[in-house]
N, C-alpha and C positions, 0 to 999 in steps of 0.2 A: 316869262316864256318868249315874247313877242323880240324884247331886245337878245335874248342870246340865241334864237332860233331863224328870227324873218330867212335869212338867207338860205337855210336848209325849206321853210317854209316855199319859198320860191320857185326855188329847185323841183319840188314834187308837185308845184302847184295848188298849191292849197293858202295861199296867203293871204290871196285877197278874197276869200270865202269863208278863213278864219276873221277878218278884221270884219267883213258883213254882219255876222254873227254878234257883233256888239251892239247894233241900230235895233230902233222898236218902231217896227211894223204893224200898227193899230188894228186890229181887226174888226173887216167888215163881213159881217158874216153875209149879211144880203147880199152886198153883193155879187160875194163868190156863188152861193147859192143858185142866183140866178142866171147864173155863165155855166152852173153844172147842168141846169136842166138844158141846155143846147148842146152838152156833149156827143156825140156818138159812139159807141161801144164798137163800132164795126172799124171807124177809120182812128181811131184816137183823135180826134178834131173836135172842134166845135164847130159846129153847122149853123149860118147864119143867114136871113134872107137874101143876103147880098153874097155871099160866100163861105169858104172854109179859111179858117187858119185853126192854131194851135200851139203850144208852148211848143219850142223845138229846144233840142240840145246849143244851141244857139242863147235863146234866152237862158240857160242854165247857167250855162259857161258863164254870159255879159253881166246877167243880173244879180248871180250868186256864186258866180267868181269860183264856181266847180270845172277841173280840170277834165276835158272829152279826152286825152290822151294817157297811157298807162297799161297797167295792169288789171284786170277785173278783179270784182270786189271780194270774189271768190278764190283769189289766186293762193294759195297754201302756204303754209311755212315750209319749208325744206330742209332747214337743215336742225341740230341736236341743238346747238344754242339756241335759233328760236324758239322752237319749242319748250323750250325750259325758260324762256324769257317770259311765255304765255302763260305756263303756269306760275312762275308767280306773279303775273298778274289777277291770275283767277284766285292764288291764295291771299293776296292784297284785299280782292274782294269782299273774302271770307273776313278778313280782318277786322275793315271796316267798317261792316254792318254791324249795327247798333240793335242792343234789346234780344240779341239769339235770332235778327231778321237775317235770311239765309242771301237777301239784298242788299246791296251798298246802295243808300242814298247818295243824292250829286253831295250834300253836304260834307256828309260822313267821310265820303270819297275824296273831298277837298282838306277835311280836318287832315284825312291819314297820310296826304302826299303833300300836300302846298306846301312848299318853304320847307322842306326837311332834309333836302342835297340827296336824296335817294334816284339812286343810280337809272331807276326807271319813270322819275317825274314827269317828263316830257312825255312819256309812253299814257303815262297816267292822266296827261291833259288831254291827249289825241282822242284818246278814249272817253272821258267827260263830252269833250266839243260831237265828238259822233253820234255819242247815244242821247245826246240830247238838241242838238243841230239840223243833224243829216238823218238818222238812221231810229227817230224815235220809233219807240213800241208801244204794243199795252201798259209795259212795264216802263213805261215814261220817267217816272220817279225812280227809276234806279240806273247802276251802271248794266251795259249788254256787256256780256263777255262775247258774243258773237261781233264784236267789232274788235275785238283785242288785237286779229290778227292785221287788219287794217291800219290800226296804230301802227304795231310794230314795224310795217312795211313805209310807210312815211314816217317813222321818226329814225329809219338808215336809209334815207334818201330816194327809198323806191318810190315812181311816182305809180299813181292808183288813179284810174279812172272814176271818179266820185257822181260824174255827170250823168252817165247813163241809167247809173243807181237809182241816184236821187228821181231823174226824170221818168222811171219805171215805177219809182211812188207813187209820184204826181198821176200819173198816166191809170195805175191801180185803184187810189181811192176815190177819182174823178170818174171810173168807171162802177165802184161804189155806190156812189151818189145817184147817179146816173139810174141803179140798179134800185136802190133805196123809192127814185121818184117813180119809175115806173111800177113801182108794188110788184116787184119781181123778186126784195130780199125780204126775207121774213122779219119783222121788225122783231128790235130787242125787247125786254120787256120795258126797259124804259124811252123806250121809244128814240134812242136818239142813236146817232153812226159814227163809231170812232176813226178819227183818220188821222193818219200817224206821218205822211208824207210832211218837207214844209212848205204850205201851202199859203206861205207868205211870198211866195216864188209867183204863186197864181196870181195873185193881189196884185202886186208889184208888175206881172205882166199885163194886166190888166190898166191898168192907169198911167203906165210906156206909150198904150198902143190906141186907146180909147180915151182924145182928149176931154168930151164931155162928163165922163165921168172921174175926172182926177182931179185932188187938189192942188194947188199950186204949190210947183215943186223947189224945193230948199234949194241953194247954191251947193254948188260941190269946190271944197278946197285942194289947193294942189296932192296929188297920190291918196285923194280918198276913191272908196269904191263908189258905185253907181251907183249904188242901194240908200247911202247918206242923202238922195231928194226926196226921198219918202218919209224919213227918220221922222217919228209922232206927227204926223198928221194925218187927221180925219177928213170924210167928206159927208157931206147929207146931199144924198139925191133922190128927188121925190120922188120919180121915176124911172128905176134898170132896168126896165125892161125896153120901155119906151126908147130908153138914150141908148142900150145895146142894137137893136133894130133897125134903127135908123142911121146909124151911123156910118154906113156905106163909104160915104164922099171923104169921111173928115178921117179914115182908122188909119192909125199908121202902119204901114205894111214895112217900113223896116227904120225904128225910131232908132238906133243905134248909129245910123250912118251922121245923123244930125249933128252939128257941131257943139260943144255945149263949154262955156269958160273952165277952165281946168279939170278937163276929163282926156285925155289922149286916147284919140279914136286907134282901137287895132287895125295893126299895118293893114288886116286885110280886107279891110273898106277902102280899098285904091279907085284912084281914076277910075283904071284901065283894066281891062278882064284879062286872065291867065288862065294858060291850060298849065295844068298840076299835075305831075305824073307821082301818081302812090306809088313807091318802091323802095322796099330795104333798104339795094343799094344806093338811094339818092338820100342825101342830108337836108333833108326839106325843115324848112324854118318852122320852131312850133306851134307862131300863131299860124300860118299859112295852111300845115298840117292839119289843127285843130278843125278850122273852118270849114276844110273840105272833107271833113267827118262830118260836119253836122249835114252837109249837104248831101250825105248817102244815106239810103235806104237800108235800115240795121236789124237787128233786135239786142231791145234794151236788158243788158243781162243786170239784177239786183242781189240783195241777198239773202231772202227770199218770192221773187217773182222776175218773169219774164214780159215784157211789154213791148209788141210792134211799132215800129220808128218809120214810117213810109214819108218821108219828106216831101215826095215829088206831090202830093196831095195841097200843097202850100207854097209852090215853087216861087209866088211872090213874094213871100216874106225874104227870099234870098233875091230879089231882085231881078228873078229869071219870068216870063210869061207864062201863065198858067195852062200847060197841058191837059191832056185828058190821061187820069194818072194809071198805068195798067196792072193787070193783078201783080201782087207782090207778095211770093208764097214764105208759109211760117219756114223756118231754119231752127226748131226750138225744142229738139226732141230730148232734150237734156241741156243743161248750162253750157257743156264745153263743143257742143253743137252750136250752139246759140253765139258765143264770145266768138269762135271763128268766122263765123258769118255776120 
């Protein structure tokens, strides 16, 4: 897929988010854990003696190479051929579940398309990578036909904003967690809280940003992603809570600007500051674009959930001095209320 697609990959942005998807991300459950219990539910931040920050669509974009620009995730098929492209992928589905299961396993799903020249393969990978990358569910172990239409819009080039999605995950079962420690959600009966975001995204901003607890991070080779200085390693710290706390002096408020041997910093960590004018008519560059979306104040539309994006609540991590941030009212009385805002 990689060799006859990158360039279409590219194009919609998704490439270096599909190529991240290959590295293994150890997990630390502690931790993440203990970065949930300083969350807040009111700001989407984490609240820390020393201050706020928070995953921003920034780190989505850098660390897991999801595109802030596009179409929402919701955006419909429109015309007769796609929609007949959908179902057969839904009847693909049916195919390939095994045993009379009414689910395709990822297996199943890979026996029924991998290697067969079948005109919707590539539609059939997007869909794999989705429902088990970006867009996990309960139903983890199987393929979403709720992502079908997603495929179908980046494997003809349309690109899809995956960023704010994913980052309305992040931002939902961190507010979960959050819900879970205050004894506010009703435990399940086996006591444990599923969360379906990837929250190797957390991890990974976590050990960016917070040198005492990172391990020491792998080299990066010419055009791999950023996510390859994490690829399997662990750390033991005796203390997260202690080294979250105190970390004041040493957190990096914006580790990405930093130089690192074969990583090419985006254009838009420049010298020199620019005023951006957002307009139709202007052909503004797409990293340049992208960046100064992360720097606005949004709401994150998903595909099931909406999540507030108040940036200005972290204005260091862009490098700007920390305001006093002011109300910032929801826009969310539905998705297509929300995506226009």
């Amino acid at each position: 897929m990689h060799s006859k697609h990158r360039a279409l990959w590219e194009q919609v942005g998704i490439h270096n988010a599909v190529m991240s998807s290959r590295y293994d991300i150890k997990q630390h459950k502690e931790l993440v854990l203990r970065f949930a219990e300083k969350w807040s539910l009111g700001t989407n931040t984490f609240v820390f003696p020393w201050g706020k920050a928070t995953i921003t669509l920034e780190d989505v974009m850098v660390i897991g190479g999801f595109s802030v620009l596009g179409e929402s995730v919701l955006n419909p098929l429109k015309s007769k051929h796609l929609l007949e492209v959908e179902e057969r992928l839904i009847k693909g589905r049916k195919m390939a579940a095994r045993g009379g299961c009414v689910l395709a396993t990822p297996k199943a799903w890979i026996d029924y398309f991998m290697g067969t020249g079948n005109e919707l393969e590539h539609e059939a990978f997007l869909s794999l990578w989705l429902s088990n990358f970006v867009f996990a569910t309960s139903s983890s172990t199987s393929i979403w036909k709720h992502v079908f239409r997603v495929a179908i819009h980046l494997a003809r080039g349309n690109r899809v904003a995956l960023a704010p999605a994913v980052l309305s995950s992040i931002y939902r079962d961190l507010n979960l967690l959050k819900d879970r420690f205050s004894g506010s959600v009703v435990a399940q009966s086996n006591g444990l809280v599923n969360l379906y975001a990837p929250f190797q995204l957390v991890q990974v901003w976590v050990w960016e940003r917070f040198p005492g607890l990172r391990p020491m991070p792998n080299s990066i080779s010419s055009n791999e992603p950023r996510v390859v200085r994490w690829n399997k390693l662990k750390v033991n710290v005796v203390n997260v809570k202690l080294a979250m706390e105190s970390a004041g002096g040493s957190f990096q408020w914006r580790p990405y600007v930093t130089s690192i041997d074969d990583w090419s910093l985006p254009k838009f960590y420049g010298d020199e500051e620019q005023n951006v004018l957002l307009d139709s008519r202007v052909d503004l560059d797409k990293e340049i674009h992208s960046f100064v979306r992360c720097l606005r104040g949004s709401e994150l539309v998903g595909l099931d959930i909406i999540e507030q994006y108040v940036s200005s609540r972290v204005s260091m991590q862009f490098g700007m001095d920390q305001d006093l941030p002011g109300c910032f009212a929801r826009c969310n009385g539905n998705t297509d209320i929300a995506w226009r805002n």
